[in-house]
BADRENMI-158798 format. One record per residue: residue in one letter; x, y, z of N, C-alpha, C, O in turn; chain. Coordinates in steps of 0.1 Angstrom, whole numbers, always signed. Layout:
BEGIN
  mimi   n_c1   n_c2   n_c3  ca_c1  ca_c2  ca_c3   c_c1   c_c2   c_c3   o_c1   o_c2   o_c3  lovex
     A      X      Y      Z      X      Y      Z      X      Y      Z      X      Y      Z      A
...
END
This chain:
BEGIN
  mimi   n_c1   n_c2   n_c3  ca_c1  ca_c2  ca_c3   c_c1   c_c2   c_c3   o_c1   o_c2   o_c3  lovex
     X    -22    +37    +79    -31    +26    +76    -43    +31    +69    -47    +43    +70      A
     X    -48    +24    +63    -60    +31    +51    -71    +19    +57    -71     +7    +59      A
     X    -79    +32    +57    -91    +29    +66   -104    +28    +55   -106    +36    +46      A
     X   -114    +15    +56   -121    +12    +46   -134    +15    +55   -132    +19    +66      A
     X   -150    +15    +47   -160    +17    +52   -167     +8    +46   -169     +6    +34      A
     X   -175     -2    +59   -180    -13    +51   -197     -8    +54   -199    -11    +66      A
     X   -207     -1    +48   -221     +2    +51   -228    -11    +52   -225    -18    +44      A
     X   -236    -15    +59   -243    -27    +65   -260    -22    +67   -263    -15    +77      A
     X   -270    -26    +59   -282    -25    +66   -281    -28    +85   -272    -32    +92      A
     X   -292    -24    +88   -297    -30   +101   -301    -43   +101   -298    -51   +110      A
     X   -306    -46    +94   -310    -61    +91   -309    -67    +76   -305    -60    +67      A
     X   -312    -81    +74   -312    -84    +59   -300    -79    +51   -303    -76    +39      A
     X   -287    -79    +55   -271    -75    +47   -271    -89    +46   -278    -97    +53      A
     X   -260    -93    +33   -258   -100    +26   -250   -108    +38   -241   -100    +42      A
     X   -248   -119    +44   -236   -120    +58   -224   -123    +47   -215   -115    +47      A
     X   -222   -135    +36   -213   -133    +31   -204   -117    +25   -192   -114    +28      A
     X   -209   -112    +20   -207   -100    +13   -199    -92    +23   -188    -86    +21      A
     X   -207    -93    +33   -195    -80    +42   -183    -93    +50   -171    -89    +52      A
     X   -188   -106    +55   -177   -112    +68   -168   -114    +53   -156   -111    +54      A
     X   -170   -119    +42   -152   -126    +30   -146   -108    +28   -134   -106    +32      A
     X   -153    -98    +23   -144    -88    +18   -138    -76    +38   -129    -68    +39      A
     X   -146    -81    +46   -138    -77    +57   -126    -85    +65   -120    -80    +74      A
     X   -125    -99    +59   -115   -108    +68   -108   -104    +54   -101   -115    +53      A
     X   -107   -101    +49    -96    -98    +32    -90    -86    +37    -78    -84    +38      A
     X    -98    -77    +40    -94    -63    +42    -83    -63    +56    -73    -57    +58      A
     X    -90    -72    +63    -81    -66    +77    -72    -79    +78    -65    -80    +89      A
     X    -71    -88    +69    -57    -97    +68    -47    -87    +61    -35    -87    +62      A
     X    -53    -79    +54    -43    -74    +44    -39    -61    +52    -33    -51    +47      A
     X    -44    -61    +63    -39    -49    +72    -47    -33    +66    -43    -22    +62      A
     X    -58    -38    +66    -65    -25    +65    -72    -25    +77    -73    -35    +84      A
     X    -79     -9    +81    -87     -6    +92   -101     -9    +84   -106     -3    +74      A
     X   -106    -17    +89   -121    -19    +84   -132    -16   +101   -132    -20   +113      A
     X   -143     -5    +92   -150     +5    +98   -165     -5    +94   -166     -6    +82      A
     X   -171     -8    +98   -180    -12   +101   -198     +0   +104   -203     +1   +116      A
     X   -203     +5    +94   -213    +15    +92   -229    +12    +98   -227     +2   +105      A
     X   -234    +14    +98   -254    +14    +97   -261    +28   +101   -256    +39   +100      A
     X   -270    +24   +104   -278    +35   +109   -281    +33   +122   -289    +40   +128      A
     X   -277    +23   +128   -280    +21   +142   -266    +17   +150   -257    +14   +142      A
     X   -263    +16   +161   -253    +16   +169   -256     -2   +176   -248     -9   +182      A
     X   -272     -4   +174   -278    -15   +178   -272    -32   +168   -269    -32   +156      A
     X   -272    -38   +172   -266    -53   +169   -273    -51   +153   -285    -46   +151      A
     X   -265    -55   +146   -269    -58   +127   -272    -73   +122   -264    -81   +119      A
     X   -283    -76   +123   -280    -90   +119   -282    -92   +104   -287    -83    +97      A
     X   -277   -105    +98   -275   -105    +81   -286   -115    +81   -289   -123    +90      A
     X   -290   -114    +72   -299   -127    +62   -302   -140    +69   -312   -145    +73      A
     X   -288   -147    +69   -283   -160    +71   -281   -156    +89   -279   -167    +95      A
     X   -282   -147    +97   -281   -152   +107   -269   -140   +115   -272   -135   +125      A
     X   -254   -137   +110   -246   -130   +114   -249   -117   +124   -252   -105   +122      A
     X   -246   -123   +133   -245   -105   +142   -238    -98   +143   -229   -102   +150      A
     X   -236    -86   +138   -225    -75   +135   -224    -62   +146   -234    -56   +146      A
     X   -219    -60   +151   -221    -48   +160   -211    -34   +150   -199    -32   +147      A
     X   -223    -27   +146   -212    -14   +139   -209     -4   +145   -216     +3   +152      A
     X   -192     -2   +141   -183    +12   +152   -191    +22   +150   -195    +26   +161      A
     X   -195    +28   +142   -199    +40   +139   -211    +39   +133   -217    +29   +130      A
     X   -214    +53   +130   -230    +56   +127   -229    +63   +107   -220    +71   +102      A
     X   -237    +60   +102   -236    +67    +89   -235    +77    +88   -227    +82    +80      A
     X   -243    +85    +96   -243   +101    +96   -233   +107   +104   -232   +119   +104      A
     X   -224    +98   +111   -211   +101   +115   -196   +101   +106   -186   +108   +106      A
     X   -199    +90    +97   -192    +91    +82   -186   +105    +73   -192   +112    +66      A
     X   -176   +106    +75   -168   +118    +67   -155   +109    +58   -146   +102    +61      A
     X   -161   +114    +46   -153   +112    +37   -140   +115    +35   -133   +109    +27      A
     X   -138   +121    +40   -120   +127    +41   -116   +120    +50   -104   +117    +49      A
     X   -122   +113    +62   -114   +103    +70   -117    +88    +64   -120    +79    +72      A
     X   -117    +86    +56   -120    +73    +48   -110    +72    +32   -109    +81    +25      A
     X   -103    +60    +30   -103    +57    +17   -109    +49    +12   -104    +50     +0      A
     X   -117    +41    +12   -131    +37     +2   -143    +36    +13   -143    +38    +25      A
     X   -154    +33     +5   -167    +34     +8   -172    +24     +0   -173    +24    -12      A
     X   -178    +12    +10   -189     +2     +2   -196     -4     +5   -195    -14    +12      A
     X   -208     +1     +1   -227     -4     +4   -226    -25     +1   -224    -31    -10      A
     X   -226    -30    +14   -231    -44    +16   -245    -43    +12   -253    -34    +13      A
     X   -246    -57     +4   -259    -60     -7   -266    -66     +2   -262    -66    +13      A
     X   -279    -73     -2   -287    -79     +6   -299    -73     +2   -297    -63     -4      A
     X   -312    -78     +6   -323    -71    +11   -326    -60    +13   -330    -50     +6      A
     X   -322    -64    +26   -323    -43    +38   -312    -35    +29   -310    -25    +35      A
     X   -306    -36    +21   -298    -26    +14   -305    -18    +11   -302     -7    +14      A
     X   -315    -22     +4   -326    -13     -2   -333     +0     +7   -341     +8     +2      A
     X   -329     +0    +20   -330    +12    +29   -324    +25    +27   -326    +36    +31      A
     X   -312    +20    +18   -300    +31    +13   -305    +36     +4   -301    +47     +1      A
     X   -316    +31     -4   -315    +31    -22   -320    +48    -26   -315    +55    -35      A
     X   -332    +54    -17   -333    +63    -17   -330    +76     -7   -337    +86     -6      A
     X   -318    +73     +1   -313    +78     +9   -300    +93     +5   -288    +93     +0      A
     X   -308   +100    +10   -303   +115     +3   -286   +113    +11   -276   +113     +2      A
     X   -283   +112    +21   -273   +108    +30   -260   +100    +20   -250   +104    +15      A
     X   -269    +85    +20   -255    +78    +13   -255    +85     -3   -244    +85    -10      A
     X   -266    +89     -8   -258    +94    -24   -248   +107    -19   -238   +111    -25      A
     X   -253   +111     -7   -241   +129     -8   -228   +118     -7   -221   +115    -17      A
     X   -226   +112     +9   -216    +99     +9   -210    +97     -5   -198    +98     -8      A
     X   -219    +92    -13   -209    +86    -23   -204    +95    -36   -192    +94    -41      A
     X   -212   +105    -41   -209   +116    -46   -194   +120    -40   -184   +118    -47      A
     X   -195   +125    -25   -183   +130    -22   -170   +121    -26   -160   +125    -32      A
     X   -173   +109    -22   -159   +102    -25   -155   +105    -39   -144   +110    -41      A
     X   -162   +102    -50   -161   +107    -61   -157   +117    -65   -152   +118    -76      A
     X   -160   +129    -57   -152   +146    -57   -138   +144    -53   -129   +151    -56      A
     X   -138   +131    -43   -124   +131    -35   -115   +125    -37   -105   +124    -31      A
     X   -121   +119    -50   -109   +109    -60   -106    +93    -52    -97    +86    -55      A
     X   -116    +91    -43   -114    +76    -36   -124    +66    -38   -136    +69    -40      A
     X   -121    +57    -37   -126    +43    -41   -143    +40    -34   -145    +37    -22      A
     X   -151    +40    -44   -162    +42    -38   -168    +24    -49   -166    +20    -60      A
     X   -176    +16    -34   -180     +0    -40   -194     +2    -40   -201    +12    -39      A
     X   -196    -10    -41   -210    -18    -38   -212    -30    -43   -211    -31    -55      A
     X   -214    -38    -37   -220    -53    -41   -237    -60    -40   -245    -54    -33      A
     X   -239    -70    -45   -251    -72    -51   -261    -63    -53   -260    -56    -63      A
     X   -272    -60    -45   -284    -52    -53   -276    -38    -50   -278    -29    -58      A
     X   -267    -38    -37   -263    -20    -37   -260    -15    -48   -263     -4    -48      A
     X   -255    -18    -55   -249    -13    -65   -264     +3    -74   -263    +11    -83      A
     X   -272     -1    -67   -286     +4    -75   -280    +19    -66   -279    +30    -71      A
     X   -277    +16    -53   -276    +29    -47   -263    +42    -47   -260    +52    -41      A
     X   -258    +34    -60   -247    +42    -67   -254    +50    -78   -254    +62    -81      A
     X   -261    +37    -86   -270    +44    -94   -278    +55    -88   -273    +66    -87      A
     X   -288    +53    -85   -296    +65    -76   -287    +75    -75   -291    +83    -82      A
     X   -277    +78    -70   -267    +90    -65   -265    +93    -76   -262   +105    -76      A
     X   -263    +88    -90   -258    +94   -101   -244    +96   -107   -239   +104   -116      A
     X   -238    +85    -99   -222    +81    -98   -219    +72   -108   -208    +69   -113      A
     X   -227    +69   -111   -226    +55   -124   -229    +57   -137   -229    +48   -146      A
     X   -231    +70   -141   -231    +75   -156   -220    +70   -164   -210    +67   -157      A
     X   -218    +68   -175   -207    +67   -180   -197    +59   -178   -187    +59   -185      A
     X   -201    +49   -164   -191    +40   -161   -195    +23   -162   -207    +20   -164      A
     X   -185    +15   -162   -192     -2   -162   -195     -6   -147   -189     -6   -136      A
     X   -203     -9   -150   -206    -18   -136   -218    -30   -138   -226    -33   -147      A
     X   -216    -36   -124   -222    -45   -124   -233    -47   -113   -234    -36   -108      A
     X   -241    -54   -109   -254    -55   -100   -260    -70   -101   -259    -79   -109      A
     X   -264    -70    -94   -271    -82    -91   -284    -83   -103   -290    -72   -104      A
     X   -289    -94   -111   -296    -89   -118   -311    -79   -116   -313    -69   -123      A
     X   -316    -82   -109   -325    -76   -105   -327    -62   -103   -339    -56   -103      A
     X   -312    -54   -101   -310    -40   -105   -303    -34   -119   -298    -23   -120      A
     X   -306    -45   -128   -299    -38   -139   -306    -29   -149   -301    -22   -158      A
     X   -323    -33   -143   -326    -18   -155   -325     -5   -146   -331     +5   -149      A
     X   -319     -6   -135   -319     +9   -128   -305    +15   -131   -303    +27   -130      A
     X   -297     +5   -135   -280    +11   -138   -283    +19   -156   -280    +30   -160      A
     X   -291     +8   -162   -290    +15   -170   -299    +27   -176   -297    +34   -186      A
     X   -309    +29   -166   -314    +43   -169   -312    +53   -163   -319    +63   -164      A
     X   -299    +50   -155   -295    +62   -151   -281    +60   -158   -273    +66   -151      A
     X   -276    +55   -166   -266    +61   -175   -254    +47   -173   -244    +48   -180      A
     X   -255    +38   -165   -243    +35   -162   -237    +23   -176   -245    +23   -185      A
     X   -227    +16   -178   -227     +5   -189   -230     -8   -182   -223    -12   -173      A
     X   -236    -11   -184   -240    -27   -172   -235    -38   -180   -239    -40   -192      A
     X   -225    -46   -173   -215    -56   -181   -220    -68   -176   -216    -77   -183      A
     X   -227    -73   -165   -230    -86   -159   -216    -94   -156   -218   -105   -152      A
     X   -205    -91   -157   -194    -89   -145   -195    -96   -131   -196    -89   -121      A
     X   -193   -108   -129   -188   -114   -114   -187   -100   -103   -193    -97    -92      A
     X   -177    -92   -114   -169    -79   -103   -166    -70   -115   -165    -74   -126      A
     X   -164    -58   -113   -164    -46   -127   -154    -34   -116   -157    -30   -105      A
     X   -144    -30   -123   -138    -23   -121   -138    -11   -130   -133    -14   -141      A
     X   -142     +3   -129   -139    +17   -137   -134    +25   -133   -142    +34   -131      A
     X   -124    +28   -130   -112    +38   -120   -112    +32   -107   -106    +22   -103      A
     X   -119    +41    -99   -121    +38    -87   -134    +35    -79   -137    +36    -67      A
     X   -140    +30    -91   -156    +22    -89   -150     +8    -87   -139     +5    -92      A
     X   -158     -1    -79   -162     -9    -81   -174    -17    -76   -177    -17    -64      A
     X   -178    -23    -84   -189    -33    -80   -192    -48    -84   -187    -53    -95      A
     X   -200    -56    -74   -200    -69    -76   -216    -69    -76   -224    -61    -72      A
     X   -218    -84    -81   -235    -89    -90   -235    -99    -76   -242   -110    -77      A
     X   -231    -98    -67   -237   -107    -58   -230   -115    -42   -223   -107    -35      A
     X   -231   -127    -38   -227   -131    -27   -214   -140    -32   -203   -140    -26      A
     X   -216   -145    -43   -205   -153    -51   -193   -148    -56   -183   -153    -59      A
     X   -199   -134    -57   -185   -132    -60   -177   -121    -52   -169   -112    -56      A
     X   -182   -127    -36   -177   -118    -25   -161   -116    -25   -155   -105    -25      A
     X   -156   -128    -25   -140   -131    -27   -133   -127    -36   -122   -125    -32      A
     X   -135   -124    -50   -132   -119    -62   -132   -105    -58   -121    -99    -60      A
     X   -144    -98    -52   -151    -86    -46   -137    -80    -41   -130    -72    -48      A
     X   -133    -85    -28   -126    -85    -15   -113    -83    -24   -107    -73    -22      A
     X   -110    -90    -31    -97    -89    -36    -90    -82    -46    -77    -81    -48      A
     X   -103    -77    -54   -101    -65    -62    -97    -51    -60    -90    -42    -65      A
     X   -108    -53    -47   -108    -42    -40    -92    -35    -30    -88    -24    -27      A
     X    -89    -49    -26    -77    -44    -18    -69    -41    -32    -65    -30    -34      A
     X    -67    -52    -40    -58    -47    -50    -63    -26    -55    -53    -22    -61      A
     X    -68    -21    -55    -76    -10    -60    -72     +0    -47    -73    +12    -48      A
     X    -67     -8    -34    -69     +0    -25    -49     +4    -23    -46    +15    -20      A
     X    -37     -7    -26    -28     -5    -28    -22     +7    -37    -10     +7    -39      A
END
């Protein structure tokens, strides 16, 4: 069974963005892992309380097949976080499917993962994609090997479903 990683602020995550692409993932019979920095209750934007399995800095990339930063607000806790860029860097050494949806997508940039590739972001992070090299398409959802990313909460479902497809 292929085990996904959904990263979640502590507070302020997108609630759509992680509850449509995790009821997608674990209908489709994936292990979905549930991330933060705290072991304490997550709540989202709109209200959702999340309790997450594990801890970020418990996170090993070799026991995961993708990796994907939940957008929102509090995402912006990741943006300059030396942790999730090693995180995502590595998957990228590891040849596995590394996401991010709405503003996260900036925290792919930041790591330096997005050079050269298309992606998408919420608007509000798109001059960060592209000065750190990435192609920014404004894209619902943007797939480049085993990138992908989505511009928001709307296009959670599109998101969810790309992704499993990507994950087959």
């Amino acid at each position: 069974m292929k085990t996904v990683a959904l990263i979640i602020a502590e507070k302020e995550f997108r609630d759509e963005e992680y509850q449509i692409p995790h009821d997608l993932l674990h209908e489709a019979g994936f292990k979905v892992l549930t991330v933060s920095t705290t072991l304490e209750q997550a709540i989202g934007k709109l209200g959702m309380v999340v309790q997450p399995d594990t801890l970020i800095e418990n996170l090993e990339p070799k026991d995961i097949d993708a990796l994907i930063f939940i957008g929102g607000g509090g995402s912006e806790q990741y943006f300059e976080d030396p942790l999730s860029h090693r995180l995502a860097q590595e998957m990228i050494l590891q040849n596995k499917v590394l996401g991010a949806i709405c503003i996260a997508p900036v925290i792919l940039a930041n790591a330096l993962v997005l050079k050269g590739k298309k992606a998408t972001v919420y608007p509000d992070g798109k001059d960060i994609l592209i000065e750190t090299g990435a192609i920014y398409t404004a894209s619902p959802v943007e797939i480049d090997g085993k990138l992908i990313t989505g511009n928001g909460p709307e296009a959670a479902e599109e998101f969810g479903k790309a992704l499993i497809k990507l994950l087959q």
